[in-house]
N, C-alpha and C positions, 0 to 999 in steps of 0.2 A: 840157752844161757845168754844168749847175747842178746834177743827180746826183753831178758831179766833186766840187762846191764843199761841198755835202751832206755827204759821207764823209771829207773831210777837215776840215772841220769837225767833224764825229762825234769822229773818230780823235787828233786836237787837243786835245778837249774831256778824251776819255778819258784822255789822254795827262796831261795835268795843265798844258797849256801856259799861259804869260802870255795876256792877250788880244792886247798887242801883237804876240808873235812869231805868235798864230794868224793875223793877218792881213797878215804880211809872209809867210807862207805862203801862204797861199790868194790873194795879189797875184801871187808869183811863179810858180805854177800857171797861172794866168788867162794873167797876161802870157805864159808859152813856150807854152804850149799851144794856146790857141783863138786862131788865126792873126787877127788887129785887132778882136777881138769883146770885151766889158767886161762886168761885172756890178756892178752898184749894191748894198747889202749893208749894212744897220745891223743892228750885231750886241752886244747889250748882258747881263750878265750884273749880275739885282737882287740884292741880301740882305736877304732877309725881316724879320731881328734891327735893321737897321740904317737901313734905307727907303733905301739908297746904293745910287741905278742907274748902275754903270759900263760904258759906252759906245765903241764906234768906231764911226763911220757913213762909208760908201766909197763917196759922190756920189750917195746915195738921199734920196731927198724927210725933208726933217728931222722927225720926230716933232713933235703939238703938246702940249704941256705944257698943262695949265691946272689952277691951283693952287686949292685949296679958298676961299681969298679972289678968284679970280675974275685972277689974275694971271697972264699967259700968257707963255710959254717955246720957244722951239724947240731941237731939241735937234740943232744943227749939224753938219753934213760936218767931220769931222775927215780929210780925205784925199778925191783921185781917186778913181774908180770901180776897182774891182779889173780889174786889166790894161791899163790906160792907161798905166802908165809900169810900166818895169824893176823900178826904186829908186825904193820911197816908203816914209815911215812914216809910221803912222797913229798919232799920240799919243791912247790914249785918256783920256776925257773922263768926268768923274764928276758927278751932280745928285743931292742931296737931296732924297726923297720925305718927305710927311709926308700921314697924312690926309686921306682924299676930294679930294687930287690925285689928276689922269686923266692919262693920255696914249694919245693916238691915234696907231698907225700904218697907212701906208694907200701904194698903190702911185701910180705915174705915170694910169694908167689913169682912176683916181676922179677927179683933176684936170684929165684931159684930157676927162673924158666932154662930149659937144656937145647943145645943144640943135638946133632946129630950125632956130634963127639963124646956128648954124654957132657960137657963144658958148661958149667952155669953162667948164665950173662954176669950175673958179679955186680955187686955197685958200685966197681971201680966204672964197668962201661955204662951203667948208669949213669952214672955222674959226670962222664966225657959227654954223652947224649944229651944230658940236662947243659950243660954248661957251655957247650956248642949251641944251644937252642936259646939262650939265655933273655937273650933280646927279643924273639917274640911275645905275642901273645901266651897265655897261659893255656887256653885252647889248643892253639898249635902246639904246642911243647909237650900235651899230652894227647895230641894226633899222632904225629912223629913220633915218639918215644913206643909209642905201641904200636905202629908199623913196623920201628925197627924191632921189635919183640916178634912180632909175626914173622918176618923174616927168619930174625935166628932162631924161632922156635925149631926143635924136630920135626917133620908133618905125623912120624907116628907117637910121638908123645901126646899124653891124653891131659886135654884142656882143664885148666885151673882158672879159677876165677882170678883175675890180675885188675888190681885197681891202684891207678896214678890219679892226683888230685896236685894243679898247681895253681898257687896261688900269688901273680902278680900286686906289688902295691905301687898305687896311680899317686 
């Protein structure tokens, strides 16, 4: 499915389409296709010239914002999961970047990860972790951040793919 979701996305992109209609596309795929299965899916296109990152997010864990004055933002589900419903529109959603704002994206995975106590890290300590980090590198902020995940991981809990993605603007 997500090969599927991939190439029409590609072909979308290529295509010159609105971000809305790419993802009343790739809803109505999901939906007839993969018989009660969903994809979660934030998918945001920035402008370099403009620091304007316009957004749909399709019931994926919301990005965190944190703005160069130390101000934090999550950047909200605009819509269901792709394939939960028929008929949805995702109105997308526009934020102004400016200067050593960050934002973190990061899957289900990193916030489900468990400690020993059976405790999920939570994206509250996510977000202490990102926001302590704030002023590095975007590199570093997603060195660090999966260090401390390795840490508080369990050693007997069994590895899940964890992907953090942060994106400083210069």
């Amino acid at each position: 499915m997500i090969a599927q979701i991939q190439a029409i996305l590609k072909n979308a992109v290529a295509q010159g389409y609105a971000l809305a209609q790419i993802m009343k596309s790739l809803n109505e795929h999901v939906h007839r296709y993969s018989a009660k299965n969903f994809a979660t899916l934030f998918y945001g296109i920035f402008d370099q010239q403009t620091g304007i990152l316009k957004f749909a997010n399709a019931g994926h864990y919301p990005p965190m914002l944190v703005r160069a004055d130390g101000k934090i933002e999550l950047l909200t589900t605009t819509g269901p999961a792709l394939g939960v419903l028929a008929e949805v529109e995702h109105v997308p959603q526009s934020v102004a970047t400016a200067a050593n704002d960050c934002i973190l994206f990061y899957t289900d995975s990193v916030t489900e990860t468990m400690n020993a106590g059976r405790e999920e890290f939570g994206e509250h300590r996510l977000l202490a972790g990102f926001f302590q980090r704030r002023e590095r590198s975007a590199h570093e902020i997603v060195q660090q951040l999966m260090e401390e995940l390795r840490v508080f991981q369990a050693p007997d809990s069994s590895p899940d793919d964890k992907t953090l993605m942060a994106c400083k603007i210069l």
